[in-house]
Backbone as CSV, one residue per row, in Angstrom:
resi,resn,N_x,N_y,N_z,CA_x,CA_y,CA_z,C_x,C_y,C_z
1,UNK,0.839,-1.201,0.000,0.000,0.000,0.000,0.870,1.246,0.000
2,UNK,2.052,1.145,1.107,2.785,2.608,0.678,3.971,2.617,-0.438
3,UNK,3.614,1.305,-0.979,4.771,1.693,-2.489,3.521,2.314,-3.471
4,UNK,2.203,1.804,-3.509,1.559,2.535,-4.657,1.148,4.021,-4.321
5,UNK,1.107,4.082,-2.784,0.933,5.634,-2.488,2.610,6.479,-2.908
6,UNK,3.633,6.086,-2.759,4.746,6.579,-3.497,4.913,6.650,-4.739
7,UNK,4.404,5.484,-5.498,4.265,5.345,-7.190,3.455,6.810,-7.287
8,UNK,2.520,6.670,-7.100,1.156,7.818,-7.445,1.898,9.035,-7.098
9,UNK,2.942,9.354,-6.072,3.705,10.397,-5.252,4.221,10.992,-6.393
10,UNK,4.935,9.908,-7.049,6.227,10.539,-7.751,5.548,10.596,-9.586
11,UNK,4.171,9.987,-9.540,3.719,9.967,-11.238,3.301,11.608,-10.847
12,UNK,2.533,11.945,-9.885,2.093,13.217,-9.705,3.284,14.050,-9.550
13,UNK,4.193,13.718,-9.226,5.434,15.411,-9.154,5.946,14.808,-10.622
14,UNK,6.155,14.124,-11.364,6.907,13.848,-12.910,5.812,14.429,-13.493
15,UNK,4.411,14.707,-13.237,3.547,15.574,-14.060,3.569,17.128,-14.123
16,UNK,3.781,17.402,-13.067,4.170,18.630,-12.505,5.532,18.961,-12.709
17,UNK,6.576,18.733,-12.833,7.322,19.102,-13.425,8.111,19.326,-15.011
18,UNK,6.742,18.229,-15.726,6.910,18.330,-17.309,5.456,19.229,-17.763
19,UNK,5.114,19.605,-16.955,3.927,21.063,-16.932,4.553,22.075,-17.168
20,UNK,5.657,22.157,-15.746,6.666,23.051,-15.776,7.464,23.493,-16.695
21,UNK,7.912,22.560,-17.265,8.851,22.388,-18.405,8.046,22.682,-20.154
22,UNK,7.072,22.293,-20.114,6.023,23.133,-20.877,6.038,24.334,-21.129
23,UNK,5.791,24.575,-19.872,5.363,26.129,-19.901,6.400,26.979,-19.932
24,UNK,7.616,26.613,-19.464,8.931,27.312,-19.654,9.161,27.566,-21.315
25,UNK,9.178,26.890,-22.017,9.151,26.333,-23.194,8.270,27.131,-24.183
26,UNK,6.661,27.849,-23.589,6.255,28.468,-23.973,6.377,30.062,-23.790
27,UNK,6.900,30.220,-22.547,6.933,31.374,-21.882,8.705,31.728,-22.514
28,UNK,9.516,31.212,-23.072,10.766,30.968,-23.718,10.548,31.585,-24.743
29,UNK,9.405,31.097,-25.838,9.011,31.038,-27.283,8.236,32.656,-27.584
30,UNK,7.334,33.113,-26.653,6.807,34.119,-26.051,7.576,35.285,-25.997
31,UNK,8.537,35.133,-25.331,9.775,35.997,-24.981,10.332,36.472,-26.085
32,UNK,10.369,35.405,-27.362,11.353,35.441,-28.094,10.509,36.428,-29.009
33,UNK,9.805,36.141,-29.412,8.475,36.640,-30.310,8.407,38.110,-29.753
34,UNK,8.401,38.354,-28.135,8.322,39.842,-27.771,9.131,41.071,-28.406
35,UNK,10.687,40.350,-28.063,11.632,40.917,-28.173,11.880,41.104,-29.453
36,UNK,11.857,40.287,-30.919,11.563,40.448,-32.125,10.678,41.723,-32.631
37,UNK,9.733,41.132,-32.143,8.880,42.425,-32.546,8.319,43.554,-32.059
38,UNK,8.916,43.709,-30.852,9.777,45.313,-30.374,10.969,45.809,-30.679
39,UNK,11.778,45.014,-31.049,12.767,45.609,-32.129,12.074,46.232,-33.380
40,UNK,11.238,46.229,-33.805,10.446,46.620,-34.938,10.171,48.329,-34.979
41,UNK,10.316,49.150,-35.670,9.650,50.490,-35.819,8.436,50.514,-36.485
42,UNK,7.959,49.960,-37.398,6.501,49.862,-38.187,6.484,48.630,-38.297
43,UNK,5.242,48.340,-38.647,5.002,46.626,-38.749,3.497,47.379,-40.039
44,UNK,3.422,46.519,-40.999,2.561,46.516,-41.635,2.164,44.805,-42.194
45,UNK,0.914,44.531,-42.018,0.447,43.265,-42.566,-1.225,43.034,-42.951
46,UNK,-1.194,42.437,-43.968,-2.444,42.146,-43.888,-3.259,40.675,-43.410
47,UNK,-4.493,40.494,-43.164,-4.952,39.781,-42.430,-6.331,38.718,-42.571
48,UNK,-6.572,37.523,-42.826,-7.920,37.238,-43.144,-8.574,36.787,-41.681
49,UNK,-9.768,37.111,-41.585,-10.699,36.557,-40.311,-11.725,36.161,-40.722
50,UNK,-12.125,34.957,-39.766,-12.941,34.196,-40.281,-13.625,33.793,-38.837
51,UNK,-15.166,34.084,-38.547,-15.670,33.904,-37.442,-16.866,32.600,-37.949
52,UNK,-16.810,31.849,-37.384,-17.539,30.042,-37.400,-17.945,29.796,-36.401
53,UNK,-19.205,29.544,-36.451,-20.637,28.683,-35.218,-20.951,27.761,-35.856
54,UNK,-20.704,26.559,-36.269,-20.720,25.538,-36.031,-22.224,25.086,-36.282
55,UNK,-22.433,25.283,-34.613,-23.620,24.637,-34.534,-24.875,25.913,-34.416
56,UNK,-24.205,27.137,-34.796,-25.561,27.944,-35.263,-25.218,27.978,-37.116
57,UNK,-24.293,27.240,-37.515,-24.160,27.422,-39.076,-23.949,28.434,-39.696
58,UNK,-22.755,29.219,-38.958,-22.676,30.913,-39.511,-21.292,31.252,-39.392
59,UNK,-20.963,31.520,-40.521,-19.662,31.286,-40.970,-18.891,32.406,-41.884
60,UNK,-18.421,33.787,-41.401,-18.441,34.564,-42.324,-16.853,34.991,-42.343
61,UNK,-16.166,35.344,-43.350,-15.038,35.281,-43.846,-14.995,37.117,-44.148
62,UNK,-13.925,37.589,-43.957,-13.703,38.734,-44.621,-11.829,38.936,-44.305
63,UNK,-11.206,39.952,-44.778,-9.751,40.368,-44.812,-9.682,41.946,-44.548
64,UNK,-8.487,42.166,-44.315,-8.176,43.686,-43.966,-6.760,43.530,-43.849
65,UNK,-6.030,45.050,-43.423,-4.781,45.383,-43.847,-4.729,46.175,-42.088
66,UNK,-3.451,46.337,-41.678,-2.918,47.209,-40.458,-1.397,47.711,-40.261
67,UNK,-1.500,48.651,-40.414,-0.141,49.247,-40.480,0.085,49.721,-39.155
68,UNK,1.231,49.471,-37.792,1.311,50.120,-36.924,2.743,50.658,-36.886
69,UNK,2.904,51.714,-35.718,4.112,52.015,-35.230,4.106,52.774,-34.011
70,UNK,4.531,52.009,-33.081,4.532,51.999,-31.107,3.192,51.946,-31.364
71,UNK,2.349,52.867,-30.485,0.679,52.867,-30.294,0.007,53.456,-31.254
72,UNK,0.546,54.397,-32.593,-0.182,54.509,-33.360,-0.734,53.354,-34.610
73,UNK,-1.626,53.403,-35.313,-2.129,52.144,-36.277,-2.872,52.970,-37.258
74,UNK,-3.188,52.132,-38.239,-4.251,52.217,-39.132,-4.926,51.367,-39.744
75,UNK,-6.310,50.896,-39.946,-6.390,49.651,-39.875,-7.752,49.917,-40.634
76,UNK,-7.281,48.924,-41.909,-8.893,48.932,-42.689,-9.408,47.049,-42.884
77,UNK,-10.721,47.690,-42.433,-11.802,46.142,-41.892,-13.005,46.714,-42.292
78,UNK,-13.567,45.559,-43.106,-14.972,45.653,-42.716,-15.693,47.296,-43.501
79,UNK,-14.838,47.173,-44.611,-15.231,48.358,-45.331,-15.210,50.081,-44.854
80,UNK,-14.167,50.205,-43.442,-13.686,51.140,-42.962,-12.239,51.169,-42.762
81,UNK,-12.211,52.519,-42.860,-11.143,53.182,-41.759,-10.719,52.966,-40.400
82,UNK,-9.828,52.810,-39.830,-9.555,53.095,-38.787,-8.312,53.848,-38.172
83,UNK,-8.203,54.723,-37.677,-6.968,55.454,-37.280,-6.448,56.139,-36.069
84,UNK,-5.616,55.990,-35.391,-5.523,56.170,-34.063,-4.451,57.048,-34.187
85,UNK,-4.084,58.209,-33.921,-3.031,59.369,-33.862,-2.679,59.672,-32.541
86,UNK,-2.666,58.637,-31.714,-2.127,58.490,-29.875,-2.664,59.493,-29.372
87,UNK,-3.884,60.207,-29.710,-5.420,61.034,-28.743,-6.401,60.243,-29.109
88,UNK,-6.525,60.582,-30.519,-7.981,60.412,-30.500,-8.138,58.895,-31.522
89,UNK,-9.455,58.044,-32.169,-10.134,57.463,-32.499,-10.781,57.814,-34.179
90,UNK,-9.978,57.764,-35.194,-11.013,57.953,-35.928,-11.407,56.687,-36.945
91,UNK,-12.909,56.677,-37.220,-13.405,55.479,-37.519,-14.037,56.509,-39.088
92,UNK,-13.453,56.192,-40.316,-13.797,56.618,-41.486,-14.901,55.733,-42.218
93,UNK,-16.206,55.783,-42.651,-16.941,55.364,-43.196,-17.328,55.569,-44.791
94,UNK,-16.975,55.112,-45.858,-16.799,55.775,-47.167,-18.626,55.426,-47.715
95,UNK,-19.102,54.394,-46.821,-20.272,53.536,-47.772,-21.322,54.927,-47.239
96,UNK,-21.173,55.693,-46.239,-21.978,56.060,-45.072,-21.756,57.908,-45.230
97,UNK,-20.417,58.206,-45.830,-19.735,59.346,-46.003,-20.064,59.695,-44.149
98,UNK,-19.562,58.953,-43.543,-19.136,59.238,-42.244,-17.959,59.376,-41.253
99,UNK,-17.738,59.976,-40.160,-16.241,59.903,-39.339,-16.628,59.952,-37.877
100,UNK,-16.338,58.840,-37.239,-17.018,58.762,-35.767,-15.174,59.238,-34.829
101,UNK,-15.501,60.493,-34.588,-14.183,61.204,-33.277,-14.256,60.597,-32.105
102,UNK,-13.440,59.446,-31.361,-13.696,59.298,-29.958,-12.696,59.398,-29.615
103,UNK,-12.341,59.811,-28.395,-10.725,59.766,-27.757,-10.290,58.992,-26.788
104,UNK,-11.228,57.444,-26.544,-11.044,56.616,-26.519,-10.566,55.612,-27.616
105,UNK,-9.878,54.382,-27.632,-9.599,53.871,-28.326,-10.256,52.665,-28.646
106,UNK,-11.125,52.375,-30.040,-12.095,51.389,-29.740,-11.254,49.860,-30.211
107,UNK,-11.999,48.598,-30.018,-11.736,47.377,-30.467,-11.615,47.804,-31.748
108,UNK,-10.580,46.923,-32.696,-11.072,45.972,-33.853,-12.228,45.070,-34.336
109,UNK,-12.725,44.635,-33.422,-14.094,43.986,-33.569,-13.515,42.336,-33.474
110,UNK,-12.039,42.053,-33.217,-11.781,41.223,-33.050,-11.112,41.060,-31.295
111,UNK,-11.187,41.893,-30.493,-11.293,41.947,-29.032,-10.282,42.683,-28.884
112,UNK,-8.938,42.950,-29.861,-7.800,43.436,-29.618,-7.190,44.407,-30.334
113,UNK,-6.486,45.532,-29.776,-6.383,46.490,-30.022,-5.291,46.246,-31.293
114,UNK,-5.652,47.191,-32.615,-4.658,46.560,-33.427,-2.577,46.544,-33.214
115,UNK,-3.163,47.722,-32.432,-1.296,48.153,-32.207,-0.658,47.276,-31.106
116,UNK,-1.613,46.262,-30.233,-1.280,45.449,-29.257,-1.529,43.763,-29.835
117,UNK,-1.663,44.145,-31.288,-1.976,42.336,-31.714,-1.370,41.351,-31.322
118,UNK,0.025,41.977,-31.715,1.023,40.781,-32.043,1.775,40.878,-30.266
119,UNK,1.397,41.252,-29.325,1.891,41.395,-28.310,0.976,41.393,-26.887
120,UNK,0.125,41.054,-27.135,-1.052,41.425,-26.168,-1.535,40.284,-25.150
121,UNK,-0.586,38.890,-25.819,-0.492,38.011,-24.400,0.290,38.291,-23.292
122,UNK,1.049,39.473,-23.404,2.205,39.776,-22.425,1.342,39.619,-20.982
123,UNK,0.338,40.128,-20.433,-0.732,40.211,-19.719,-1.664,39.419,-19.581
124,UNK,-2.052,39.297,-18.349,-3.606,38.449,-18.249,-3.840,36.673,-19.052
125,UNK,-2.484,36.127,-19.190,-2.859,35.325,-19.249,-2.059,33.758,-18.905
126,UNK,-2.963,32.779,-18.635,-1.597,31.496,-18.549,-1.544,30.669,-19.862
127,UNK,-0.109,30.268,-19.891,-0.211,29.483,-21.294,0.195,28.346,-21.258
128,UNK,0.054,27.245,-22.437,0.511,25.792,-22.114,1.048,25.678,-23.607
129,UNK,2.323,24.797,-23.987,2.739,24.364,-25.010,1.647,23.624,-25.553
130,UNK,1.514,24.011,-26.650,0.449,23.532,-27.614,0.697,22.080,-28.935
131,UNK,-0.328,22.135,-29.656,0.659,21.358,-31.109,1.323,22.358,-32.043
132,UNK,2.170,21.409,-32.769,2.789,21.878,-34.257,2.173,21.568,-35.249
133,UNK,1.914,22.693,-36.399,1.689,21.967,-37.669,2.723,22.558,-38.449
134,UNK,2.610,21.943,-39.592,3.405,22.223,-40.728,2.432,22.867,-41.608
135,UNK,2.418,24.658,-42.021,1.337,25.291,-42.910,2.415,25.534,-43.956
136,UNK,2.459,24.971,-45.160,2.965,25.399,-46.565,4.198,25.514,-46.324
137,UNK,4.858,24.411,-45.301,6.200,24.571,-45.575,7.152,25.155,-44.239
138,UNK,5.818,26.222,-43.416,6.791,26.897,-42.271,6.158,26.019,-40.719
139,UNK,6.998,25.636,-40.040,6.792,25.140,-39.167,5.713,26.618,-37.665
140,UNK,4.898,25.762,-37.376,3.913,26.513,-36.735,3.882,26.140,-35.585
141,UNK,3.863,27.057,-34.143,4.319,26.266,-33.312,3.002,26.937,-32.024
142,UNK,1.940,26.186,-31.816,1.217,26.935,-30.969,1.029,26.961,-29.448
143,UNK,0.231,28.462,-28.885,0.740,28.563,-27.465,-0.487,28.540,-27.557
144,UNK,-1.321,28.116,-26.323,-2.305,28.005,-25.782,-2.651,28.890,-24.522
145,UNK,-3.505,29.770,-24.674,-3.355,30.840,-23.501,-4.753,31.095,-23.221
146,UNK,-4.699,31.268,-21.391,-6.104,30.835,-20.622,-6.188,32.355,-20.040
147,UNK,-7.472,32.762,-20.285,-7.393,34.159,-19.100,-7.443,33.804,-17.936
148,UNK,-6.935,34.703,-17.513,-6.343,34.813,-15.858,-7.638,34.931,-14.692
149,UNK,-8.099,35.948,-15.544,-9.225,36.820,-15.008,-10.485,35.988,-15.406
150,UNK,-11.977,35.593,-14.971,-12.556,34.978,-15.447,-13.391,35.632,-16.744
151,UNK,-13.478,35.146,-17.687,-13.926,35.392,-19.140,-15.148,35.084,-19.592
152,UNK,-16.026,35.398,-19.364,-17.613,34.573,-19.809,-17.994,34.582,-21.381
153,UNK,-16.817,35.209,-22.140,-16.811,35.322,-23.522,-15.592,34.204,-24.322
154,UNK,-14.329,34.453,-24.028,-13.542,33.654,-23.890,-13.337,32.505,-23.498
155,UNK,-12.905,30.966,-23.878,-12.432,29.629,-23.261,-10.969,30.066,-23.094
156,UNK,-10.334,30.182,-24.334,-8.410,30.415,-24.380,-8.504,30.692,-26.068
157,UNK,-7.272,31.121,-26.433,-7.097,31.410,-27.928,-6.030,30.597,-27.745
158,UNK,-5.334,30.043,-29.331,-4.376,29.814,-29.694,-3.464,30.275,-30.416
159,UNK,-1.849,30.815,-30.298,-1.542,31.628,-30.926,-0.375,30.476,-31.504
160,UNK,-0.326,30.626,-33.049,0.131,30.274,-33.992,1.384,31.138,-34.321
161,UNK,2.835,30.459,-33.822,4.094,30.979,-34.145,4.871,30.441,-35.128
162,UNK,5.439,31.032,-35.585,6.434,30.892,-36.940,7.857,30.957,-36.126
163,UNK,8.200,29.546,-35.821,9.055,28.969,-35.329,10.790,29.793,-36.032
164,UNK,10.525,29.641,-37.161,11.676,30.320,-38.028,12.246,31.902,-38.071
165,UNK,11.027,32.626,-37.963,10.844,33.700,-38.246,10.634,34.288,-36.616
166,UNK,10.046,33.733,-35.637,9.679,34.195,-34.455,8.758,35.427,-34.780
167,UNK,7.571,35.188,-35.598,6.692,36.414,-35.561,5.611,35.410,-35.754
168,UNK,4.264,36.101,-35.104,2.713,35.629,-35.392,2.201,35.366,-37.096
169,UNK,1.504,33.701,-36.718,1.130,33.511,-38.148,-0.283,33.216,-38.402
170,UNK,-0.786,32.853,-36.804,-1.833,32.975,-36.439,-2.854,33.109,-35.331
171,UNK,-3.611,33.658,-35.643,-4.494,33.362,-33.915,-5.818,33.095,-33.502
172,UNK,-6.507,32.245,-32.537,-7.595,31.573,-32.679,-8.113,31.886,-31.556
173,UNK,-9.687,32.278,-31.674,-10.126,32.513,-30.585,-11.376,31.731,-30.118
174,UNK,-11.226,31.033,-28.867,-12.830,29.891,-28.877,-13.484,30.947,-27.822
175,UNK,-14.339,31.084,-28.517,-15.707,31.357,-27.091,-16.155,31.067,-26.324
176,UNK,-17.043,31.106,-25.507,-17.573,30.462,-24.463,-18.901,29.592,-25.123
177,UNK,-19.487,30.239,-26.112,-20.336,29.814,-26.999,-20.022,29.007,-28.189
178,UNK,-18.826,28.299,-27.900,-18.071,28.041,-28.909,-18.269,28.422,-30.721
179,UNK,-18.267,29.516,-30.659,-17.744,30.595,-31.441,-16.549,30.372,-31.813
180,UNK,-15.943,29.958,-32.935,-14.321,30.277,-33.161,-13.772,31.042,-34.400
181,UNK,-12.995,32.439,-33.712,-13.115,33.617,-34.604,-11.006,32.842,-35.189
182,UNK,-10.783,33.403,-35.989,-9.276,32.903,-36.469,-8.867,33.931,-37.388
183,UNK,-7.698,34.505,-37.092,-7.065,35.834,-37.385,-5.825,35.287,-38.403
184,UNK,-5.653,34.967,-39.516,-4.083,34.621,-39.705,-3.558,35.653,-40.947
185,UNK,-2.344,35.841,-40.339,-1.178,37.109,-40.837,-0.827,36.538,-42.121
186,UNK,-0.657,37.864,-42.735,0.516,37.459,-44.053,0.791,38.873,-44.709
187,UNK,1.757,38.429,-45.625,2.450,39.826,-46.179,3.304,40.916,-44.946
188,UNK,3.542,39.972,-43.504,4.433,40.946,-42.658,5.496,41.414,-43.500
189,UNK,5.276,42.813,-43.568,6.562,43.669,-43.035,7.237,44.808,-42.331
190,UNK,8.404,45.084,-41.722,8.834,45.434,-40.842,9.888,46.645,-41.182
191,UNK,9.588,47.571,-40.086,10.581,48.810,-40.513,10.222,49.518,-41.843
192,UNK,9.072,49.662,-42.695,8.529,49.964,-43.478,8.436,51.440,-42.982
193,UNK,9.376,52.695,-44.244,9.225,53.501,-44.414,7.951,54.294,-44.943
194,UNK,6.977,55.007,-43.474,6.257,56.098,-43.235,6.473,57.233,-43.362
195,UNK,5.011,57.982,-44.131,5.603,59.479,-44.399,5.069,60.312,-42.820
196,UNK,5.708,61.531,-42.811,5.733,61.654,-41.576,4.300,62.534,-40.626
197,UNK,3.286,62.433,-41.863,1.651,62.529,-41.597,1.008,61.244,-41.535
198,UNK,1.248,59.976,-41.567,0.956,58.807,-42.255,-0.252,58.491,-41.595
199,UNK,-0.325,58.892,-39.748,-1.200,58.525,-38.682,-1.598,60.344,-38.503
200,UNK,-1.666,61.109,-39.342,-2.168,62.566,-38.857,-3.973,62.357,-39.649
201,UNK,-5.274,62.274,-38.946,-6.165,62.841,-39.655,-6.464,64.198,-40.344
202,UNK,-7.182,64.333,-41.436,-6.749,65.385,-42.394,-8.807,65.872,-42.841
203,UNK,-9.120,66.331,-41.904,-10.964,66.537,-42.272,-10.816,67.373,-43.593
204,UNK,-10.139,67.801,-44.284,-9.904,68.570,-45.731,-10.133,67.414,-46.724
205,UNK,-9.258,66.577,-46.513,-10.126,65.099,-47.141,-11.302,64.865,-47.486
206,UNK,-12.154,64.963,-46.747,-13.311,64.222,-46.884,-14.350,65.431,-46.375
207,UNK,-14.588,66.502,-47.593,-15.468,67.856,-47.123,-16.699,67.127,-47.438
208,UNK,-17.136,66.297,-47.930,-18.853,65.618,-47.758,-18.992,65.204,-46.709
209,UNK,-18.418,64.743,-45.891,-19.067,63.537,-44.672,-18.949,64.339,-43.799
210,UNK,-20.299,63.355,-43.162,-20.589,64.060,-41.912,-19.459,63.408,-40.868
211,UNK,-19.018,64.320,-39.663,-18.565,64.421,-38.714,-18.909,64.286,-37.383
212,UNK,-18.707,63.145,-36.885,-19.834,63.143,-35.554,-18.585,62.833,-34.263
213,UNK,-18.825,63.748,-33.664,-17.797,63.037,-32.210,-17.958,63.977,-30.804
C-alpha cells in the first residue's frame, strides 16, 4: 500500500514538473516573439478573419490590412477606416460618407487592439505548449493561452508561431459559446518607411461627410 501511495507520489510530481517544463518552453518562445517584434519600428500586414458557429451554421469570412508604429495604427476592416493618432479614435466610413471622433480607443471587432496584436499576451494570461503543424512549408508552433481573469466570452485562444521567423502567423479565438473567430497574418513587413503625416487625420479630405464626435 505505501509503495503505490509513493508510485502515485512521484507519477504526480513527474507531471508537474513536465507542466513546468512546458510552460517554460512556452513562456521561452513568447519571450522570443516579444523581443523580435519590439525591435520593430513599423510593422505593416495584412490579415484574413474568419468567425464560425458551427452549430448555429454561420460562418463569415472577410480580410483587412494594419499598419502600426509603437501605439499609433491604421487599420482597414470591414469596409472602414480606422486610425488612431495616440489622442484620439477615428473610424472613417466611405459607404456612409461618415467619421465617428472618440478619444477613446475602440476594439477591432476582433477583441484586440490593433497596435497590441502581435503582443497582447504579455498580460492576463496562462499558457501551455500547444501542437505543431506544418502550414505550406513553415513550421507553426502553438501557445495556448487561458485568461487569468474569469472570461464569460472567452475559453483560451491559440496563438500560432512561426518557429523560423519568431513572428505571429496565427491566432484563434474559442468562445464560451463556442464561437471560433481565427485571425491569420501574411504579407508581414517590418521597418517599413512612413511618411511623416501617415497617422495625422486630415478633415480637408473628406469635405462631404458628416462628422460626428
Amino acid at each position: 500500500m505505501r509503495k503505490s501511495k509513493t508510485l502515485l507520489f512521484l507519477l504526480l510530481l513527474s507531471g508537474f514538473y513536465l507542466t513546468a517544463q512546458t510552460n517554460d518552453r512556452a513562456k521561452k518562445l513568447l519571450d522570443q516573439v516579444s523581443t523580435k517584434i519590439g525591435s520593430f519600428k513599423t510593422m505593416t500586414f495584412d490579415f484574413d478573419y474568419v468567425l464560425e458557429n458551427r452549430q448555429e451554421n454561420i460562418k463569415q469570412e472577410t480580410n483587412g490590412s494594419v499598419t502600426v508604429s509603437g501605439d499609433l495604427y491604421k487599420l482597414n476592416f470591414l469596409g472602414a477606416e480606422q486610425l488612431f493618432d495616440g489622442k484620439k479614435t477615428y473610424t472613417i466610413v466611405p459607404e456612409n460618407e461618415e467619421i465617428t471622433i472618440s478619444s477613446v480607443e475602440e476594439d477591432d471587432g476582433f477583441g484586440i487592439n490593433p497596435s497590441k496584436l502581435l503582443y497582447f499576451y504579455k498580460e492576463g494570461y496562462a499558457f501551455q505548449w500547444d501542437i505543431k503543424q506544418n502550414v505550406m512549408g513553415r513550421n507553426i508552433q502553438f501557445i495556448k493561452l487561458i485568461p487569468m481573469d474569469e472570461n464569460k466570452d472567452v475559453k483560451y485562444l491559440l496563438l500560432g508561431i512561426d518557429t523560423l521567423r519568431n513572428t505571429i502567423y496565427r491566432l484563434i479565438e474559442i468562445g464560451a459559446n463556442e464561437t471560433r473567430t481565427t485571425l491569420t497574418i501574411s504579407n508581414f513587413s517590418s521597418n517599413v518607411s512612413l511618411a511623416a503625416n501617415y497617422f495625422t487625420f486630415d478633415a480637408s479630405q473628406y469635405p462631404e461627410y458628416y462628422i460626428n464626435q
